[in-house]
Backbone as numpy.savetxt, mean C-alpha at the origin, in Angstrom:
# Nx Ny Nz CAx CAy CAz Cx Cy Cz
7.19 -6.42 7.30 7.03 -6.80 5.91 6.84 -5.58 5.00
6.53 -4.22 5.70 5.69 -3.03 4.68 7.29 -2.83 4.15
8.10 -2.74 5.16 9.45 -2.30 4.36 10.46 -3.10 3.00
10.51 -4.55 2.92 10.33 -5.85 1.68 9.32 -5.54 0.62
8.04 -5.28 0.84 6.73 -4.92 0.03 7.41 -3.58 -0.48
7.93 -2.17 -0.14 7.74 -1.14 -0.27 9.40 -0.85 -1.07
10.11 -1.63 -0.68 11.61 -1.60 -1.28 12.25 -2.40 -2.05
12.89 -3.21 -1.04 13.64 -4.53 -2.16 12.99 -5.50 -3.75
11.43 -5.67 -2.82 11.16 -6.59 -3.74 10.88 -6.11 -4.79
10.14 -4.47 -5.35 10.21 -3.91 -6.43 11.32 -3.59 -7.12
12.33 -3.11 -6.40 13.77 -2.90 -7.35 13.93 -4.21 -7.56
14.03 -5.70 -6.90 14.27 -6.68 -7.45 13.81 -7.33 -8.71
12.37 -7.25 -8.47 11.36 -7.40 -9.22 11.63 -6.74 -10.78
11.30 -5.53 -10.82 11.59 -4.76 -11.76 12.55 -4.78 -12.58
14.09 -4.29 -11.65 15.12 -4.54 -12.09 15.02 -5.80 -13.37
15.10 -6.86 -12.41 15.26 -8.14 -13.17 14.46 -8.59 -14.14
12.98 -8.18 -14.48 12.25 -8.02 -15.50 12.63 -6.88 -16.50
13.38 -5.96 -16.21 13.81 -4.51 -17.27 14.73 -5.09 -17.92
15.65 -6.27 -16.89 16.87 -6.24 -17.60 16.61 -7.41 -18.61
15.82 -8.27 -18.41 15.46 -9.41 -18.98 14.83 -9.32 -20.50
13.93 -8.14 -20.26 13.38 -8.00 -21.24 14.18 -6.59 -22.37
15.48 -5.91 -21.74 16.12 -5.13 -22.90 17.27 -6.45 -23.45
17.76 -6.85 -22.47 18.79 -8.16 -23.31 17.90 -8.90 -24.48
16.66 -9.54 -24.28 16.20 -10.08 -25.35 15.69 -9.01 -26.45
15.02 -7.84 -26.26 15.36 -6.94 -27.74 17.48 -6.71 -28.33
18.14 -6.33 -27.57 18.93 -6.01 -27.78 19.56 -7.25 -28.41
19.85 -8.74 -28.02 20.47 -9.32 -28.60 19.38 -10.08 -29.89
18.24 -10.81 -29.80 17.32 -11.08 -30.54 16.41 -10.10 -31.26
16.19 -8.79 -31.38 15.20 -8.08 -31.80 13.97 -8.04 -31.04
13.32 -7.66 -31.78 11.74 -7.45 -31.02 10.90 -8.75 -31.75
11.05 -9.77 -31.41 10.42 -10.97 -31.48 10.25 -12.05 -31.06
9.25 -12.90 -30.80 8.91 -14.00 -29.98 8.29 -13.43 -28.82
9.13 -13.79 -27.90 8.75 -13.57 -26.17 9.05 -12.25 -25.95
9.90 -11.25 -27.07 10.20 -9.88 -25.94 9.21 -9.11 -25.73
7.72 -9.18 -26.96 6.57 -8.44 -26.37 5.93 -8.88 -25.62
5.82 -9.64 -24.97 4.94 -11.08 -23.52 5.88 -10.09 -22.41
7.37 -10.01 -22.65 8.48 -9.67 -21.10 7.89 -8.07 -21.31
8.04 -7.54 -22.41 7.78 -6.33 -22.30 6.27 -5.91 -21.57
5.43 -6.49 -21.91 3.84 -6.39 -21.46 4.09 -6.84 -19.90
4.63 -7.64 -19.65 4.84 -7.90 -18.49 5.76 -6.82 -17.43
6.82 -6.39 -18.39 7.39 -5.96 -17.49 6.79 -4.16 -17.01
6.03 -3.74 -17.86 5.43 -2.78 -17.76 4.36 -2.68 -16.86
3.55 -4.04 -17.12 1.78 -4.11 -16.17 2.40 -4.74 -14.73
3.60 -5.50 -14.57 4.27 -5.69 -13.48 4.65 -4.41 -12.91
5.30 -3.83 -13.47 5.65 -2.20 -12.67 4.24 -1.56 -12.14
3.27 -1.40 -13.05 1.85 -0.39 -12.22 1.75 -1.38 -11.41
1.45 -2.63 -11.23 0.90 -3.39 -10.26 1.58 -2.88 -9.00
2.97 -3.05 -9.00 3.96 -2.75 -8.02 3.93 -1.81 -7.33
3.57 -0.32 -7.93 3.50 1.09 -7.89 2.16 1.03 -7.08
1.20 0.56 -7.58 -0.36 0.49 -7.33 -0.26 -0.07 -5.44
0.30 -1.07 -5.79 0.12 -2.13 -4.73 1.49 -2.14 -3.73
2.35 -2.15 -3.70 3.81 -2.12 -2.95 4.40 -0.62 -2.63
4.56 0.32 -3.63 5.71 0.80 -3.52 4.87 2.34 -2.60
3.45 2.46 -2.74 2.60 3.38 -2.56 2.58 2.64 -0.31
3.05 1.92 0.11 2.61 2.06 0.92 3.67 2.51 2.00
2.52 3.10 3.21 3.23 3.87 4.38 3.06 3.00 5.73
4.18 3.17 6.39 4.03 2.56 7.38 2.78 3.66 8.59
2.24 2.86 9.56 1.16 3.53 10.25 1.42 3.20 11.87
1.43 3.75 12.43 1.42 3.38 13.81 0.54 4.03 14.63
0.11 3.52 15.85 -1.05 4.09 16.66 -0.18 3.79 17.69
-0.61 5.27 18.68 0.57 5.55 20.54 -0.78 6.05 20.64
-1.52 6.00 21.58 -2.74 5.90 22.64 -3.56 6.48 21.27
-3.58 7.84 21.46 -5.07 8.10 20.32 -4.22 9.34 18.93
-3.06 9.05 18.82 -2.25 10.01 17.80 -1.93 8.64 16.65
-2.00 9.50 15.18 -1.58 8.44 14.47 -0.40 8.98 13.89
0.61 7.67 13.90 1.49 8.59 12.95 1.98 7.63 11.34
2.01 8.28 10.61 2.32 8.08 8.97 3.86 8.19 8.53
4.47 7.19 7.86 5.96 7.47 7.45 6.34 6.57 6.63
6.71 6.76 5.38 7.03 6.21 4.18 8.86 5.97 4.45
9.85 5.97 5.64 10.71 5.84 5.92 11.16 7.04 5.67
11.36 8.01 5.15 11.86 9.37 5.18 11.58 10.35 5.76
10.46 10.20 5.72 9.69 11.29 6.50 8.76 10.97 7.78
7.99 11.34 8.67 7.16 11.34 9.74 5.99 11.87 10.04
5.24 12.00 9.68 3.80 12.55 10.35 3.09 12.79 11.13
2.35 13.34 11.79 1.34 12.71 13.01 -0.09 13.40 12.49
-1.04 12.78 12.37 -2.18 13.08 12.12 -3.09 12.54 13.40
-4.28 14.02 13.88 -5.36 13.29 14.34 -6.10 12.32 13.92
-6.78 11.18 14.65 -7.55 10.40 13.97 -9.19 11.51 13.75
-9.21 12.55 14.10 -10.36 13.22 14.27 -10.48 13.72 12.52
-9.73 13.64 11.55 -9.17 14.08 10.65 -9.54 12.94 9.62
-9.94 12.12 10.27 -10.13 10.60 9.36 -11.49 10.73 8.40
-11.63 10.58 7.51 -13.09 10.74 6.51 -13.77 8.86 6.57
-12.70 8.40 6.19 -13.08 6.92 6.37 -11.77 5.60 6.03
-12.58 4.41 6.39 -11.07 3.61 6.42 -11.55 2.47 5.99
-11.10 2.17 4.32 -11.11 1.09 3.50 -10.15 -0.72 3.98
-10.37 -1.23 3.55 -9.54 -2.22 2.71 -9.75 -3.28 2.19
-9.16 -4.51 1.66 -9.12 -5.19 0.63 -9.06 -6.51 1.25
-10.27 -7.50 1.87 -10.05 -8.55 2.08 -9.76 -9.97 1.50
-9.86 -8.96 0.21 -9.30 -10.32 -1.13 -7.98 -10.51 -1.30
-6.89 -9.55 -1.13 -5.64 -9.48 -1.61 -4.75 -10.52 0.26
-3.90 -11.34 0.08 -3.15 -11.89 1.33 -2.41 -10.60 2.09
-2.14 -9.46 1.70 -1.78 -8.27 2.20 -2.38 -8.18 3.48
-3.76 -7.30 2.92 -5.03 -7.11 3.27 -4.65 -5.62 3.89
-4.36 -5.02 2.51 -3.91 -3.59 2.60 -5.14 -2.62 3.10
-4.76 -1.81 3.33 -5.96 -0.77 4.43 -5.98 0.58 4.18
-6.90 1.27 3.56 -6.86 2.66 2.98 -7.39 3.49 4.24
-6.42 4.54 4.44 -7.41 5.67 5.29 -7.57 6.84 4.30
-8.61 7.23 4.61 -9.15 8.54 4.02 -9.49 9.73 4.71
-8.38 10.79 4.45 -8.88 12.46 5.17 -9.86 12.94 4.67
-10.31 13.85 5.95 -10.85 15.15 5.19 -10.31 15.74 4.44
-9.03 16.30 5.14 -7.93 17.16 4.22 -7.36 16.67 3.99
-6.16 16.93 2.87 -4.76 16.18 2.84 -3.19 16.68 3.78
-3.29 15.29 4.12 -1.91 15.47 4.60 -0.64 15.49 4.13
0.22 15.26 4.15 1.82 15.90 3.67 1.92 14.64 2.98
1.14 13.25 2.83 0.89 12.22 1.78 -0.37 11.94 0.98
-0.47 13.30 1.14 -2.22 13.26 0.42 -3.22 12.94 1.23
-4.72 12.50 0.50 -5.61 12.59 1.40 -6.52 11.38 1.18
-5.18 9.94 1.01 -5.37 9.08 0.81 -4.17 8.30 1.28
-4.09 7.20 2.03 -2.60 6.35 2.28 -2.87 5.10 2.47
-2.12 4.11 2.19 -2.56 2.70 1.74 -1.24 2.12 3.10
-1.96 0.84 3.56 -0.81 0.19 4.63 -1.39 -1.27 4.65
-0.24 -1.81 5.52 -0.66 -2.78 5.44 -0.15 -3.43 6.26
-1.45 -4.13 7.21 -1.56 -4.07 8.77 -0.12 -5.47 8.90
-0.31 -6.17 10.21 0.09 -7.25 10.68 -0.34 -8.75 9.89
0.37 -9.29 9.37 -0.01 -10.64 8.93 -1.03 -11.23 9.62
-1.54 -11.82 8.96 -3.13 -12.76 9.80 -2.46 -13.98 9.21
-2.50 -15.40 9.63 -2.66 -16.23 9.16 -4.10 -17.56 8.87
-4.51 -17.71 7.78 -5.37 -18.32 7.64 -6.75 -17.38 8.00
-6.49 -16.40 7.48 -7.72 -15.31 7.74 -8.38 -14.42 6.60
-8.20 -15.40 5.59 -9.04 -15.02 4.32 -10.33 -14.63 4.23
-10.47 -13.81 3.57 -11.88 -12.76 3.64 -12.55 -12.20 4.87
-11.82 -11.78 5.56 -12.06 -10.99 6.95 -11.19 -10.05 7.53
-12.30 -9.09 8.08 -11.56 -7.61 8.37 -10.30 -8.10 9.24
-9.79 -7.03 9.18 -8.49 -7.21 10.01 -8.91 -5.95 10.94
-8.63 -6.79 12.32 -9.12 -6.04 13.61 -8.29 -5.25 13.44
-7.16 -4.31 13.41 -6.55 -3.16 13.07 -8.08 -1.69 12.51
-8.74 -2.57 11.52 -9.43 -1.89 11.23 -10.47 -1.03 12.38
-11.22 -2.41 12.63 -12.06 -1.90 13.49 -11.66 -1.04 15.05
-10.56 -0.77 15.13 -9.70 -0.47 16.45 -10.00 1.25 15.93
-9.20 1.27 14.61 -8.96 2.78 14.10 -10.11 3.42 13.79
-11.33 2.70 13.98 -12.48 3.36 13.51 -13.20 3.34 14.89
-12.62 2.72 15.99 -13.19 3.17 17.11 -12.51 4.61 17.41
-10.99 4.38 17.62 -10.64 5.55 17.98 -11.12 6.67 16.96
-11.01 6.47 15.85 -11.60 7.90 14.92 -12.70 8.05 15.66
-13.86 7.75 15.64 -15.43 7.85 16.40 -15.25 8.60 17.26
-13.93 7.97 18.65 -14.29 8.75 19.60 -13.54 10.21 19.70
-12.91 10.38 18.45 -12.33 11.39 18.33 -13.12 12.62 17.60
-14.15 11.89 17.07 -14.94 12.55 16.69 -14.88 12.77 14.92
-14.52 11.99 14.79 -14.18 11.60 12.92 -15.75 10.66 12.88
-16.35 10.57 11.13 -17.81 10.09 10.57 -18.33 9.75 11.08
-19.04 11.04 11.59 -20.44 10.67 13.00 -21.44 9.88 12.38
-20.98 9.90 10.53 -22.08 9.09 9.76 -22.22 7.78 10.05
-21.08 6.93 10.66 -20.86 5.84 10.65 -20.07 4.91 10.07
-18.95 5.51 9.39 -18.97 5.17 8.37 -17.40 4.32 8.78
């Protein structure tokens, strides 16, 4: 799904709100509904950017992680990990890791695990897996 979330559905999305909302200035002017499409089609784009287009795919092979936005590839220690967020409100249930340092995607990356079904407001065991292996790798002896 990260690859639908991260591609199509924003150019779809977008697209079809950009185009929606220059046809109605262009043939009607700037009145009625084109400032509602316009407001929309703008706070629709950050949402998108914020939430979709920012995310990386993540994979775990025994205790190496690796990071890839489809172009590129990564491998980061999990020993390297500062801490690991996410969002049990959103149906995503997108998942922030946080470096010490930054990596070749910064020192922040947003993903978003395996579908849960019917698993509203609860961690997604992905989480708690990556924060074992960070631990024993020796990543926030704080606890965190």
């Amino acid at each position: 799904m990260t690859f639908i979330y991260k591609i199509p559905f924003p150019i779809i999305w977008i697209g079809g709100f950009a185009t929606g909302t220059f046809g109605m200035i262009y043939t009607g002017g700037f009145n009625e509904p084109a400032p509602g499409f316009l407001f929309a089609t703008i706070s629709g784009t950050a949402f998108l950017y914020w939430g979709c287009m920012r995310l990386k795919v993540v994979q775990l092979d025994g205790e190496r992680l690796y990071i890839s936005n489809y172009l590129k590839r990564v491998e980061v220690d999990p020993a390297d990990i500062e801490k690991i967020t996410e969002c049990v409100l959103m149906n995503t249930n997108p998942v922030w890791i946080h470096f010490k340092a930054p990596t070749e995607f910064g020192s922040k990356i947003m993903f978003m695990p395996k579908t849960r079904w019917f698993s509203f407001f609860s961690s997604h065991p992905i989480v708690a897996e990556l924060r074992e292996i960070a631990k024993a790798r020796g990543a926030f002896p704080s606890g965190t």
